[in-house]
N, CA, C and O atoms as a DFTB+ gen file, in Angstrom:
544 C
 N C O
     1  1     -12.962       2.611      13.811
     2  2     -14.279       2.855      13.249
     3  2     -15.074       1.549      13.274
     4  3     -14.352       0.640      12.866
     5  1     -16.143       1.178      13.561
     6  2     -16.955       0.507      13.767
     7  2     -17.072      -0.345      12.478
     8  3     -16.639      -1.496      12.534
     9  1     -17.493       0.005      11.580
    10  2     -18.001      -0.365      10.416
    11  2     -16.561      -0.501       9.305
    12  3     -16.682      -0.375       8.087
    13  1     -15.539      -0.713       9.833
    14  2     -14.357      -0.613       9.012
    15  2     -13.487      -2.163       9.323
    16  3     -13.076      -2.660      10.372
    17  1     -13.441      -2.619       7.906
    18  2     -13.034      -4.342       8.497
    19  2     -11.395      -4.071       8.757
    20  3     -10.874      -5.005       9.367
    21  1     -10.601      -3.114       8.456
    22  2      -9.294      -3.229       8.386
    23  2      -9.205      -2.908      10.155
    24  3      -8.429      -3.556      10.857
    25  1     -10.319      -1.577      10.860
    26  2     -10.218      -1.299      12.018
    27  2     -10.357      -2.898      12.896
    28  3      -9.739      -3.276      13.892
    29  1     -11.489      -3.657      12.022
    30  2     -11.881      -5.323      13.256
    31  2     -10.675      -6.116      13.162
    32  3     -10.272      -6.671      14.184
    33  1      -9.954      -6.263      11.919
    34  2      -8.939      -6.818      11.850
    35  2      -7.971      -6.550      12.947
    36  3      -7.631      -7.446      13.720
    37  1      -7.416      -5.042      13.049
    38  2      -6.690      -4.224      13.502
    39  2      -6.804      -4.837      15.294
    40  3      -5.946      -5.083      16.141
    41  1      -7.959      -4.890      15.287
    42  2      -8.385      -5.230      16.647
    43  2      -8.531      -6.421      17.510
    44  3      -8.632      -6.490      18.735
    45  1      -8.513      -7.790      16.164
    46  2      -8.670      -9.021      16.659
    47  2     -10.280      -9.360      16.364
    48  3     -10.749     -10.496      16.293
    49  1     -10.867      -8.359      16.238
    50  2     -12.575      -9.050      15.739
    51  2     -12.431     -10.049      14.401
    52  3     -13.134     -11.047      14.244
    53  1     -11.594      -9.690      13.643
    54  2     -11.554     -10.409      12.518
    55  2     -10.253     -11.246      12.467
    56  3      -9.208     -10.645      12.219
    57  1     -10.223     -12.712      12.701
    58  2      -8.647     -13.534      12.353
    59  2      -8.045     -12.614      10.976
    60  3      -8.672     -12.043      10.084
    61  1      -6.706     -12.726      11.197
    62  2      -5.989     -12.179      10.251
    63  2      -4.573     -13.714      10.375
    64  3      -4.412     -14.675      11.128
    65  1      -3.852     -13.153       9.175
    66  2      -2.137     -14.106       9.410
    67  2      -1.056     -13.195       9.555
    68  3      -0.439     -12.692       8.616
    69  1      -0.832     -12.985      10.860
    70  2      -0.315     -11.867      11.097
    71  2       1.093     -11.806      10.810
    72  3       1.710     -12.776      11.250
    73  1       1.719     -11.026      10.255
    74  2       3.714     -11.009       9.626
    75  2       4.740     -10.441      10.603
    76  3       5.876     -10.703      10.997
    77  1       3.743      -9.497      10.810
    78  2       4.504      -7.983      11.557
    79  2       3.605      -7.476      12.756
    80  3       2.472      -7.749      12.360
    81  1       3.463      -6.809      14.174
    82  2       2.685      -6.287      14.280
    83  2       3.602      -5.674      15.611
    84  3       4.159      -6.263      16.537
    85  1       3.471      -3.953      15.204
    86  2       3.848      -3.294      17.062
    87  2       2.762      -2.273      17.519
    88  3       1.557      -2.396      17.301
    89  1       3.068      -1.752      17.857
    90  2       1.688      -0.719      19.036
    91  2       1.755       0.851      17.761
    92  3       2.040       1.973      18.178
    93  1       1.553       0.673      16.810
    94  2       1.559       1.532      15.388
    95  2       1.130       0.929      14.028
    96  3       0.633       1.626      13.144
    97  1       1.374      -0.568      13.889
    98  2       1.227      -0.803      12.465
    99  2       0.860      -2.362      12.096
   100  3       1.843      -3.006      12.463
   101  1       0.006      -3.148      11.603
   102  2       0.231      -4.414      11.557
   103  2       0.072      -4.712      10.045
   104  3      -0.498      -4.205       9.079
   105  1       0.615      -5.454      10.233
   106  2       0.794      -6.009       8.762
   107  2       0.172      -7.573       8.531
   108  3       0.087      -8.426       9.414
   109  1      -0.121      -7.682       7.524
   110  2      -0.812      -8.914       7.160
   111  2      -0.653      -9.813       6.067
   112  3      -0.004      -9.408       5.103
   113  1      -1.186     -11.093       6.045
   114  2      -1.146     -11.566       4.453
   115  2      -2.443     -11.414       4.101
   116  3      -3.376     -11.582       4.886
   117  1      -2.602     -10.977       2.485
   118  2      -3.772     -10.544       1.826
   119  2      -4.612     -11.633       1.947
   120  3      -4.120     -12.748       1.778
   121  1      -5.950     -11.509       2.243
   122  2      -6.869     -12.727       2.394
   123  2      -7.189     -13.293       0.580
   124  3      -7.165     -14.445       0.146
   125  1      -7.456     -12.061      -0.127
   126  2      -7.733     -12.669      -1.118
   127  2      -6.549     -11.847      -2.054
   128  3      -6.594     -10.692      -2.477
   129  1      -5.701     -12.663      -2.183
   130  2      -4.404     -12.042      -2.706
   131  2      -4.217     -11.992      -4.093
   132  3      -4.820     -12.847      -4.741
   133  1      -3.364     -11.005      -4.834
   134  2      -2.923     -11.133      -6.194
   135  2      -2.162     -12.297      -6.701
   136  3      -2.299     -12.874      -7.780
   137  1      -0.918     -12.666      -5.246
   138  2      -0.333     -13.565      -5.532
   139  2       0.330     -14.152      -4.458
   140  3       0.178     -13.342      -3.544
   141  1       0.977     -15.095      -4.040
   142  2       1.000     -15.875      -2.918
   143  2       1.820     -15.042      -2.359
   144  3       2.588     -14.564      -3.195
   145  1       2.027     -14.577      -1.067
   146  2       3.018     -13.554      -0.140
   147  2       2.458     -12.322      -0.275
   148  3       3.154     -11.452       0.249
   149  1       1.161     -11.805      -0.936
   150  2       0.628     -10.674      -1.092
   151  2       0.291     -10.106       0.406
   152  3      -0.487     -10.656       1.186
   153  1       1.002      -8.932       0.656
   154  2       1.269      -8.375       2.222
   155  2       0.476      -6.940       2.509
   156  3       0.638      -5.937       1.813
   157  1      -0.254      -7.007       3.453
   158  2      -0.877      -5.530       3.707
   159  2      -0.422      -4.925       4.724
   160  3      -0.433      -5.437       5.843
   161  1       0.024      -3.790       4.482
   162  2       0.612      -3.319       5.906
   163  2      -0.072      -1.455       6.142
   164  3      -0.026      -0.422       5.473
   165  1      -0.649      -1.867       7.460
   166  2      -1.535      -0.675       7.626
   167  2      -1.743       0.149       9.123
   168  3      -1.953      -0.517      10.136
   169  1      -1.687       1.287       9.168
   170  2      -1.332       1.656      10.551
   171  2      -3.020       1.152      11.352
   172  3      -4.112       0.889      10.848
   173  1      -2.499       1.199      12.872
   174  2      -3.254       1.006      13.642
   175  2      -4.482       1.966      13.732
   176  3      -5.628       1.517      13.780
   177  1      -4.276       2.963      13.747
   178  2      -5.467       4.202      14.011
   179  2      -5.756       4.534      12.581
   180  3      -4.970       4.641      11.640
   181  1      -7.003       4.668      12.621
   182  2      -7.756       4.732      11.489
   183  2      -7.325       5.652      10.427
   184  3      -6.588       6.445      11.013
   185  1      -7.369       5.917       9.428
   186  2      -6.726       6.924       8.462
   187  2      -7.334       6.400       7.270
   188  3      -7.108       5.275       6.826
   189  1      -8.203       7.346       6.705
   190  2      -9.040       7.010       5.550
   191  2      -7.979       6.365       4.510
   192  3      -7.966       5.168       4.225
   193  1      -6.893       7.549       3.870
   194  2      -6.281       7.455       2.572
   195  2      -5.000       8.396       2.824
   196  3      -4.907       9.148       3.794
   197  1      -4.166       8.273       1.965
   198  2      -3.057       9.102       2.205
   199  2      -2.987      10.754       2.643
   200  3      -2.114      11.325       3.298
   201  1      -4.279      11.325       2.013
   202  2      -4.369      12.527       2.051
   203  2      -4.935      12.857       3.319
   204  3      -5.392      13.996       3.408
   205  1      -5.035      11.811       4.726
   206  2      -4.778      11.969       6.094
   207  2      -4.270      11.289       6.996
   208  3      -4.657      10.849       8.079
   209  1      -2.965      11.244       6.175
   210  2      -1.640      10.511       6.725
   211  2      -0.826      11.397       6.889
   212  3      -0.262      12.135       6.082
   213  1      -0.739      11.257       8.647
   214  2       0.457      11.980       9.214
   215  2       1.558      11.694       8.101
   216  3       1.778      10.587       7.609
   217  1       2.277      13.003       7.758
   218  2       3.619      12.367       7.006
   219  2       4.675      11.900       8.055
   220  3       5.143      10.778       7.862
   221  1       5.070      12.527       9.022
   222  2       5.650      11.307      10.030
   223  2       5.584       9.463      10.267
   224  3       6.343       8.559      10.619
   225  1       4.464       9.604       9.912
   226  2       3.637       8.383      10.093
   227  2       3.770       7.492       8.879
   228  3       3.892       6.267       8.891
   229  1       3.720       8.405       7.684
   230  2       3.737       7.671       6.182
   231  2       5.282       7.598       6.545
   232  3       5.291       6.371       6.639
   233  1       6.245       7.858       6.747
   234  2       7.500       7.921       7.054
   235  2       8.119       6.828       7.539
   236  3       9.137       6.338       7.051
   237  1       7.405       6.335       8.704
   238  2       7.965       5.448       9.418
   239  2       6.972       3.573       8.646
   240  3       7.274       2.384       8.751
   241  1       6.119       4.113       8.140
   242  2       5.441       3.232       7.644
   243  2       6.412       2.494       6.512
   244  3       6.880       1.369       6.333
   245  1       6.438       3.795       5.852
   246  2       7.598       3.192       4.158
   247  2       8.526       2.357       5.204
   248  3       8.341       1.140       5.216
   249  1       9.570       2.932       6.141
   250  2      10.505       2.490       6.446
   251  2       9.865       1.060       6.540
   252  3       9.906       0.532       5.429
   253  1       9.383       0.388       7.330
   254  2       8.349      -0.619       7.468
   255  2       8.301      -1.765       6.268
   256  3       8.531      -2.972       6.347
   257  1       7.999      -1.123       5.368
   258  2       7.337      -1.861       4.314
   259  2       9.076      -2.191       3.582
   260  3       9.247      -3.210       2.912
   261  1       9.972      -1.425       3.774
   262  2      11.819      -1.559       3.264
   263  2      11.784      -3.056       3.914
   264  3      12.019      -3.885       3.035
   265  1      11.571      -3.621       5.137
   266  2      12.080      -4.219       5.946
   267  2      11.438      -5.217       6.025
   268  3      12.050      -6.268       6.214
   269  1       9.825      -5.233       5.895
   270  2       9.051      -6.612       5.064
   271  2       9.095      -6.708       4.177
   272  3       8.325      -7.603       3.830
   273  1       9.769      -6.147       3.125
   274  2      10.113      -6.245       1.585
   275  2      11.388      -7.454       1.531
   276  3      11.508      -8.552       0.986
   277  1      11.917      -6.924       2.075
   278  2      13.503      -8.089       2.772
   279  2      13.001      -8.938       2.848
   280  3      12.872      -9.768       1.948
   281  1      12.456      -9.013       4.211
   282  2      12.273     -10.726       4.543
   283  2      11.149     -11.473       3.536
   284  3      11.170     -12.636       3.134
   285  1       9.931     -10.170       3.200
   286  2       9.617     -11.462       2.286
   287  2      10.548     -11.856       0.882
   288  3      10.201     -12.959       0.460
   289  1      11.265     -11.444       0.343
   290  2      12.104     -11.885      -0.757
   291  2      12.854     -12.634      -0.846
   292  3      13.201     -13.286      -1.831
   293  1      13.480     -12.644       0.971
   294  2      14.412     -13.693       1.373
   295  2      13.444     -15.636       1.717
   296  3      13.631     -16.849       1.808
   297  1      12.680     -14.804       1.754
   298  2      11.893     -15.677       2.573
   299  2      11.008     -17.021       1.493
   300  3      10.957     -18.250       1.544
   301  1      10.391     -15.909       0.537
   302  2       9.376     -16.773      -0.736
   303  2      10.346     -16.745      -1.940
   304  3      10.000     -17.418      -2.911
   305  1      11.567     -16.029      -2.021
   306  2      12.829     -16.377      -3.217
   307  2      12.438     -15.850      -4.439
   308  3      12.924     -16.408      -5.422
   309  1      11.314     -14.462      -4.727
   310  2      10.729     -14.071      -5.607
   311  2      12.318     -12.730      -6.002
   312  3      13.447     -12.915      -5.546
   313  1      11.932     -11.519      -6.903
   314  2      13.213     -11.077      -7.406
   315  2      12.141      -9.884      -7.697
   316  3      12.515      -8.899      -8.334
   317  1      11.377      -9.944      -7.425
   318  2      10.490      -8.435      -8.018
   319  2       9.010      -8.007      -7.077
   320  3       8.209      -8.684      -6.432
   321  1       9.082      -7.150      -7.255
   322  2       7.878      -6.706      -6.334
   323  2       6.920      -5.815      -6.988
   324  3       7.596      -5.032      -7.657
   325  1       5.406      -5.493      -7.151
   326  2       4.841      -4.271      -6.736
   327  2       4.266      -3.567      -5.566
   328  3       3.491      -4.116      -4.783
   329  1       4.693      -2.248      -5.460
   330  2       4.302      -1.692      -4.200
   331  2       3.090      -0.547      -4.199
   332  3       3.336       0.550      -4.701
   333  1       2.091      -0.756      -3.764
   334  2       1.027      -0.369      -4.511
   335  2       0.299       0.520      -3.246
   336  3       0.388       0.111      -2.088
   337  1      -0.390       1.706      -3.567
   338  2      -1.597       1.875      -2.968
   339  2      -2.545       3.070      -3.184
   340  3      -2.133       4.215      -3.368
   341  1      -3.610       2.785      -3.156
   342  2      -4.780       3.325      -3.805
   343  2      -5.242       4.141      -2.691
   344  3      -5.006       4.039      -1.487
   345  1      -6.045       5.086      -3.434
   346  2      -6.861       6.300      -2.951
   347  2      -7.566       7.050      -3.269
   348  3      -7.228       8.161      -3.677
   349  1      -9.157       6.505      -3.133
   350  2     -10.332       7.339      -3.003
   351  2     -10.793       5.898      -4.211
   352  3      -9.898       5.109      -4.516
   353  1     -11.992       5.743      -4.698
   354  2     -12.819       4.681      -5.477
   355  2     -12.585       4.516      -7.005
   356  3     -12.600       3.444      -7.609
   357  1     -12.303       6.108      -7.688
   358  2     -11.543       6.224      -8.490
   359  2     -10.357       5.678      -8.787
   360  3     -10.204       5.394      -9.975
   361  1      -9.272       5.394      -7.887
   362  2      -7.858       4.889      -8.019
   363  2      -8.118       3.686      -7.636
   364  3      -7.098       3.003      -7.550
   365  1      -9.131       3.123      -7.355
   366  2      -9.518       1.820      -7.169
   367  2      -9.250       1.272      -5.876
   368  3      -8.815       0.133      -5.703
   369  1      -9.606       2.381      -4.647
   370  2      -9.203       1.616      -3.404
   371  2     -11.000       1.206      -2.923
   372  3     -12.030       1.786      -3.266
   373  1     -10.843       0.171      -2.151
   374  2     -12.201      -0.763      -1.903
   375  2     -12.572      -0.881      -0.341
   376  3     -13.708      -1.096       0.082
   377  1     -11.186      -0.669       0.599
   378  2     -11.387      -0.249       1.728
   379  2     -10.873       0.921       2.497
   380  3      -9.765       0.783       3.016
   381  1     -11.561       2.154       2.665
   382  2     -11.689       3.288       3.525
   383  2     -10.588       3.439       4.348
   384  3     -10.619       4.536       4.907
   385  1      -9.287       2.528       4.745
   386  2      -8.583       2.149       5.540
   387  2      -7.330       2.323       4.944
   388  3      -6.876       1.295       4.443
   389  1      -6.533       3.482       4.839
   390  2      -5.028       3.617       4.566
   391  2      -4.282       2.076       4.516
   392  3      -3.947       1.537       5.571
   393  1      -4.052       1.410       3.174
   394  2      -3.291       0.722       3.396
   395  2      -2.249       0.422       2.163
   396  3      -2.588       0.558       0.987
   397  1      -0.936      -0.003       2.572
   398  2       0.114      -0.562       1.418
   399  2       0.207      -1.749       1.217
   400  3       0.471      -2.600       2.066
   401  1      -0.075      -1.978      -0.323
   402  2       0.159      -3.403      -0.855
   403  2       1.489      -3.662      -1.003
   404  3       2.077      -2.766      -1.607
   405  1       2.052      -4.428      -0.716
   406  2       3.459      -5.395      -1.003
   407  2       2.956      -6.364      -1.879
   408  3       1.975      -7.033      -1.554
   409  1       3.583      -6.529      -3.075
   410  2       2.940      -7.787      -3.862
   411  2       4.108      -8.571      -4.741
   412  3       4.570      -8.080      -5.771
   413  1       4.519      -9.826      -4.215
   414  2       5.605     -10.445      -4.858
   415  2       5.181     -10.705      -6.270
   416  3       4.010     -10.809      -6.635
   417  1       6.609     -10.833      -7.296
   418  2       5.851     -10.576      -8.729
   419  2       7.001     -12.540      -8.920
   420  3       8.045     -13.020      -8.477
   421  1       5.830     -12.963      -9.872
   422  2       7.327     -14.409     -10.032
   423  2       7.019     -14.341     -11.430
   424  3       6.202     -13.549     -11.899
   425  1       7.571     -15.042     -11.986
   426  2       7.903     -14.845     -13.626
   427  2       6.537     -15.803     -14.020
   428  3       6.122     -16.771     -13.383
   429  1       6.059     -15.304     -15.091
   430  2       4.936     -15.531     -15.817
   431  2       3.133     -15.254     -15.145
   432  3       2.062     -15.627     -15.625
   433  1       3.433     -14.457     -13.874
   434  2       2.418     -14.813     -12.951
   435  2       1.552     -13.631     -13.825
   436  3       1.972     -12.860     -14.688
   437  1       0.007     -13.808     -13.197
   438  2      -0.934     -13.037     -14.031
   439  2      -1.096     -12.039     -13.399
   440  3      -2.282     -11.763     -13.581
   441  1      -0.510     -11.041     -12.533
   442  2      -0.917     -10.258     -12.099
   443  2      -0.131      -8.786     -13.066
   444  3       0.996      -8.689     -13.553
   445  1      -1.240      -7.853     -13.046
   446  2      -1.386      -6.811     -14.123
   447  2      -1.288      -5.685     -13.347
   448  3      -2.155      -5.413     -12.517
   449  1      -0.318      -5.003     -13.532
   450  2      -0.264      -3.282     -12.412
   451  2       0.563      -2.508     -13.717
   452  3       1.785      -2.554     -13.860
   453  1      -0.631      -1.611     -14.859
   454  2      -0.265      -1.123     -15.633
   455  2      -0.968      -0.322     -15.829
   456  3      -2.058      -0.479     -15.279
   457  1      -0.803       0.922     -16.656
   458  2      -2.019       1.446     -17.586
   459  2      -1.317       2.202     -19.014
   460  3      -0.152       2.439     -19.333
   461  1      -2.632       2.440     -19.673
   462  2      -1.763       3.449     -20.720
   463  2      -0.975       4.888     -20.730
   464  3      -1.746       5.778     -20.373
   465  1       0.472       5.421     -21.066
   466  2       0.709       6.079     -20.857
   467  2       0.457       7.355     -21.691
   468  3       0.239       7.030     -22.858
   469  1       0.411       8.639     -21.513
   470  2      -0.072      10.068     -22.023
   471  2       1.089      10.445     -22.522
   472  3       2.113      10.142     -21.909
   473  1       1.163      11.248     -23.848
   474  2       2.216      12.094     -24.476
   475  2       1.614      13.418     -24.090
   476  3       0.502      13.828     -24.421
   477  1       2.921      14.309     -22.995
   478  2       2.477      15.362     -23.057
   479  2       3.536      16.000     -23.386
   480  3       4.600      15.382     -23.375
   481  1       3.512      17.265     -23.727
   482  2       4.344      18.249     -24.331
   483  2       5.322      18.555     -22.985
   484  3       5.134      18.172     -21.831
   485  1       6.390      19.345     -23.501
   486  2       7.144      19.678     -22.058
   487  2       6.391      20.810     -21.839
   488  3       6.540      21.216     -20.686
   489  1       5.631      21.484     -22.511
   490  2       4.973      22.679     -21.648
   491  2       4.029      21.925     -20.707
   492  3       4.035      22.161     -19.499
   493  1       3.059      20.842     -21.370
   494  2       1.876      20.886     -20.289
   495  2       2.874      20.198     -18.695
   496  3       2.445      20.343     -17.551
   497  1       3.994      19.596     -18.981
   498  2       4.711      18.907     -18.138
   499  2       4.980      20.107     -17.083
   500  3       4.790      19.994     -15.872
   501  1       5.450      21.274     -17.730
   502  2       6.650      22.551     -17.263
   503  2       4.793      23.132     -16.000
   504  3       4.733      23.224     -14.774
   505  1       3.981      23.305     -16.762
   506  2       2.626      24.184     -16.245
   507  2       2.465      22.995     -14.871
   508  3       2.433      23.639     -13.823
   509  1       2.375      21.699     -14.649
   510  2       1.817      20.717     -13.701
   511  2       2.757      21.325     -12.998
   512  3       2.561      22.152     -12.108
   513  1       4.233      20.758     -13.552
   514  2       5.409      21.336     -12.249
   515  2       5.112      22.225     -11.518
   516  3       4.950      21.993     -10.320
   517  1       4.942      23.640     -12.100
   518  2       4.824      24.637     -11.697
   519  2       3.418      24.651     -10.460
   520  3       3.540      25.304      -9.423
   521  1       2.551      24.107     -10.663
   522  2       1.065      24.142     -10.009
   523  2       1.030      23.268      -8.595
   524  3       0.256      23.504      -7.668
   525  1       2.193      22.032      -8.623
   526  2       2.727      21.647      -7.296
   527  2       3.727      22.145      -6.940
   528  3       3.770      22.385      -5.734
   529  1       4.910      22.509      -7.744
   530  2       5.559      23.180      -6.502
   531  2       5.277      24.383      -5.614
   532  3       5.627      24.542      -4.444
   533  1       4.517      25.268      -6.464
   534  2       4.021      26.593      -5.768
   535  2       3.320      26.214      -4.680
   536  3       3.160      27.147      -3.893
   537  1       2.687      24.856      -4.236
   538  2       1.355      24.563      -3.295
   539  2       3.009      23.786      -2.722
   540  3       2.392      23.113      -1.896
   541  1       4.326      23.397      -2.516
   542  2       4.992      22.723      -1.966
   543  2       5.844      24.074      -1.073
   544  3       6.744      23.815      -0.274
């Protein structure tokens, strides 16, 4: 897509620091990162958000992200990770461009991946179940 910086990246219009990259997926270090080793890894062909992601594709991607998870842990000596990714403006994603955060966590660092949690009854729990699996 023209107007999509993850597509210029993708392409070489935009320098990137590249980690990973084959004829499906490249991966990157975050330009403006949470925390040092902060990794983006995002398929080649355009894909708004998960909800038009080949699941084949999300498939081989996770596998992906198992295997830069390794080396970066081995690599920056961190012991924790978040694995993050957003979808649609609401969930707080900022670029249009299917992508997974890898984010090394080190002890005392300021980075915040929380929210408040909901008490729900086991019925309203039992009714959700029920409303995805019937659509599964």
């Amino acid at each position: 897509m023209d107007n999509c910086i993850f597509c210029k990246i993708i392409n070489g219009d935009i320098p990137s620091a590249v980690v990973f990259e084959n004829d499906e997926f490249k991966a990157i270090l975050d330009r403006f990162p949470s925390n040092e080793g902060h990794v983006l890894i995002m398929p080649k062909e355009h894909c708004a958000n998960i909800f038009e992601m080949d699941p084949e594709k999300g498939g081989r991607l996770f596998a992906l992200a198992v295997k830069i998870a390794s080396a970066m842990k081995e690599a920056l000596g961190f012991e924790n990770m978040n694995v993050l990714q957003n979808n649609g403006p609401v969930a707080g994603q900022t670029v249009n461009h299917f992508h997974l955060h890898l984010i090394p966590r080190y002890e005392n660092d300021s980075v915040n991946v929380s929210w408040p949690q909901m008490d729900l009854t086991d019925e309203q729990i039992e009714e959700v179940r029920k409303k995805i699996a019937s659509i599964l």
